[in-house]
C-alpha positions in Angstrom: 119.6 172.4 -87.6 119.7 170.6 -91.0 117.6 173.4 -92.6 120.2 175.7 -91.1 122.7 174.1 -92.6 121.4 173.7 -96.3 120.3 177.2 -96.3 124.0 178.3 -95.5 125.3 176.0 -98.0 122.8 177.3 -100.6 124.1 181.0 -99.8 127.7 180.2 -100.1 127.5 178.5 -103.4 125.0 181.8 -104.5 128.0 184.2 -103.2 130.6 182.3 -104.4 129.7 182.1 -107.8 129.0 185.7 -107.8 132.6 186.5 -106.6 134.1 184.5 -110.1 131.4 186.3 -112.0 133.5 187.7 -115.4 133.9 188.8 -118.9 135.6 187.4 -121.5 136.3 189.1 -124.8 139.2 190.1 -127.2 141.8 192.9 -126.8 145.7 193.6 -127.2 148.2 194.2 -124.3 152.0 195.1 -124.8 154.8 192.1 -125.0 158.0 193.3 -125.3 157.3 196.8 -126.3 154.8 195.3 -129.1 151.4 195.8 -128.8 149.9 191.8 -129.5 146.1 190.5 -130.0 144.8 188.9 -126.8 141.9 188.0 -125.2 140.9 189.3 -121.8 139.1 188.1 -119.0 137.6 190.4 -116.1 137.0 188.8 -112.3 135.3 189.6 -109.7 138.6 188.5 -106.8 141.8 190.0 -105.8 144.9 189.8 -108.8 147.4 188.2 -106.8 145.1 185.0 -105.5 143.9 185.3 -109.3 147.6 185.0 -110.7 148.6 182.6 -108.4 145.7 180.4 -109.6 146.1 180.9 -113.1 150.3 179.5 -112.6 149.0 176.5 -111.1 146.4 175.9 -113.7 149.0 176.0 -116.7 151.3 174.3 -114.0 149.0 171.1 -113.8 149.4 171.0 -117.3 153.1 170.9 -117.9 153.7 174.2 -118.3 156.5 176.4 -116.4 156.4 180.1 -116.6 159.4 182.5 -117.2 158.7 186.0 -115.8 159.3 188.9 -117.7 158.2 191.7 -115.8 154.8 191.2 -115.0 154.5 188.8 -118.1 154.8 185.3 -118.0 156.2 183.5 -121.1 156.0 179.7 -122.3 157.7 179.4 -125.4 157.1 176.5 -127.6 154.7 174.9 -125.4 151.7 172.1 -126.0 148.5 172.8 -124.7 146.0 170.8 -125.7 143.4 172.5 -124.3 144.2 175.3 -127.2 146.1 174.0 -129.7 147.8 170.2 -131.1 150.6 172.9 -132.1 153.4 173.9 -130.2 152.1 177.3 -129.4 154.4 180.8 -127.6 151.8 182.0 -124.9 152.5 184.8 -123.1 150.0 185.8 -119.9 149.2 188.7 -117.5 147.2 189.6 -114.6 146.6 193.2 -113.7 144.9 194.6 -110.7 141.4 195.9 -111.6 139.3 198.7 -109.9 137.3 197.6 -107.1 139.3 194.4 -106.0 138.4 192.5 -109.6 141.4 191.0 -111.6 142.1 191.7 -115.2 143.9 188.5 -117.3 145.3 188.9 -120.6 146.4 185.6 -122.9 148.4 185.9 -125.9 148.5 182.5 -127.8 150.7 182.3 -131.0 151.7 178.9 -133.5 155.3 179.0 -134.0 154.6 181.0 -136.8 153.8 183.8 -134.2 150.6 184.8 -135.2 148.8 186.4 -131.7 145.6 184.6 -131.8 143.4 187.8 -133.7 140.6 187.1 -134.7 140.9 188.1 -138.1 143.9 185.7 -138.5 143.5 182.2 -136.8 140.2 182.4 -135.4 140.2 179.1 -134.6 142.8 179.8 -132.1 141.5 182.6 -130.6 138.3 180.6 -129.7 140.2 178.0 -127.5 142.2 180.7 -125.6 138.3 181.8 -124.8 137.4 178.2 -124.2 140.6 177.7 -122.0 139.8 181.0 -119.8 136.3 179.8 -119.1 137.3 176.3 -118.2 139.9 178.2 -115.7 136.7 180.6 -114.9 134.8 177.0 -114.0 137.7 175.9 -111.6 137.8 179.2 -110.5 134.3 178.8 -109.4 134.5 175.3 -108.0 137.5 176.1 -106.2 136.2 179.3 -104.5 132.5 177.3 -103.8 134.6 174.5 -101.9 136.4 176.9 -100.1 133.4 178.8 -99.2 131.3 175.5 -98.7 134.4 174.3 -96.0 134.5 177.6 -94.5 130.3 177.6 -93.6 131.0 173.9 -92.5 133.6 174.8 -90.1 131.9 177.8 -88.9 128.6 175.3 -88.7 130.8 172.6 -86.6 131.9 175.2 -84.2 128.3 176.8 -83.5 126.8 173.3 -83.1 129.3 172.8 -80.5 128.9 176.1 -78.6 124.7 174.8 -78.5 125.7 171.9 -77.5 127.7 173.6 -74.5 124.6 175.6 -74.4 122.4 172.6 -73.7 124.9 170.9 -71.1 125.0 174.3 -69.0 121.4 174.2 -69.0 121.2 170.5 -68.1 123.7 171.2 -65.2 121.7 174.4 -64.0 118.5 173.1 -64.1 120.1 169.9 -61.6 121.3 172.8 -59.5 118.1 174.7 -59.0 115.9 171.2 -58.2 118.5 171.0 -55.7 118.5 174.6 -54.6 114.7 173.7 -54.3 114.9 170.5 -52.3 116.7 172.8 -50.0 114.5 175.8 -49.9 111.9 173.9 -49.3 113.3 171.6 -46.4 114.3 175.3 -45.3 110.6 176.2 -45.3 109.6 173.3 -43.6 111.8 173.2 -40.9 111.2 177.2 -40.5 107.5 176.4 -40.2 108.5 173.9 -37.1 110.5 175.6 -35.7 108.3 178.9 -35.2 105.3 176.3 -34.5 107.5 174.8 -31.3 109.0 178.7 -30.1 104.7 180.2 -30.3 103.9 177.2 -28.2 106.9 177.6 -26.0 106.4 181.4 -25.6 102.6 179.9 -24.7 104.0 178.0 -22.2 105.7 180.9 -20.5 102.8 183.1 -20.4 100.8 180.2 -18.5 103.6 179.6 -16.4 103.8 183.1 -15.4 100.2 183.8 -14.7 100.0 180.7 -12.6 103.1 181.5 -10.3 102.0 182.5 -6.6 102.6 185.7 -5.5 103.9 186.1 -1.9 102.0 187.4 0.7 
């Protein structure tokens, strides 16, 4: 059963880190009818559990979103993970083909430069480095889940063997018994035909002895 259960494990971390599996590299998307340097990131799970995740990364960190659209905005925000600067950020997450998630991140100083590469470099490596270490979580969190989800499923069949074995327990009680009784059955069949051939015996020698009239 141990085995069982390590293997299981073992698959679910294999699977689960092939569900985050992703892309990262640099592109533009449009902010505000604009077309801004970004960097993109490509994953292998649904956009709107993707999204969701995302807002509560930046959320852990101090950061509220403002919606635009399907843009979220932080203006004049510190992130430390990017920048010691106050930085505008601006993020999206589009539906991909095949269930996968597409995330854009626009970083800019105040000086709103959007993290190209050809102008702050710098920058646009620690919006990479930020989006991998949310790729990691991403991982983690989807290997936990997937780890708790095998354990329950583990907990549930170890019970239903365990009900298994107490059936059989119960059963096998009942058929010892069932045999006790089949064989007292036997028994007592084998006595009682024993006494009626001997009675039936009886009767033939009591008939052949009788005296017939004269």
């Amino acid at each position: 059963m141990k085995q069982v259960q390590l293997a299981l494990l073992f698959a679910a971390t294999c699977l689960s880190s092939l569900s985050v599996m992703a892309q990262v590299s640099e592109t533009s998307f449009i902010i505000n009818n604009e077309k801004r340097n970004a960097v993109m990131l490509t994953i292998n799970q649904p956009d709107k559990e993707i999204r969701e995740a995302l807002r509560l990364r930046l959320e852990r960190s101090g950061l509220k979103e403002k919606l635009s659209g399907n843009v979220s905005i932080y203006k004049g925000v510190m992130l430390r993970d990017i920048s010691s600067d106050r930085i505008d950020m601006y993020t999206k997450v589009e539906a991909g083909p095949y269930n996968t998630s597409v995330v854009y991140m626009a970083v800019a100083r105040k000086y709103n430069n959007f993290s190209p590469g050809g102008y702050d470099s710098s920058l646009t490596k620690h919006v990479k480095l930020f989006l991998q270490s949310f790729l990691a979580d991403l991982n983690d969190r989807s290997t936990d889940t997937d780890i708790s989800g095998m354990m329950d499923d583990i907990s549930k069949e170890e019970k239903f063997f365990q009900q298994l074995l107490d059936n059989q327990a119960e059963l096998q009680k009942k058929r010892l018994l069932l045999d006790d009784q089949l064989l007292e059955i036997q028994n007592n069949l084998y006595l009682k035909k024993e006494m009626i051939d001997k009675k039936k015996v009886a009767v033939q020698l009591a008939k052949s002895r009788k005296v017939k009239p004269l």
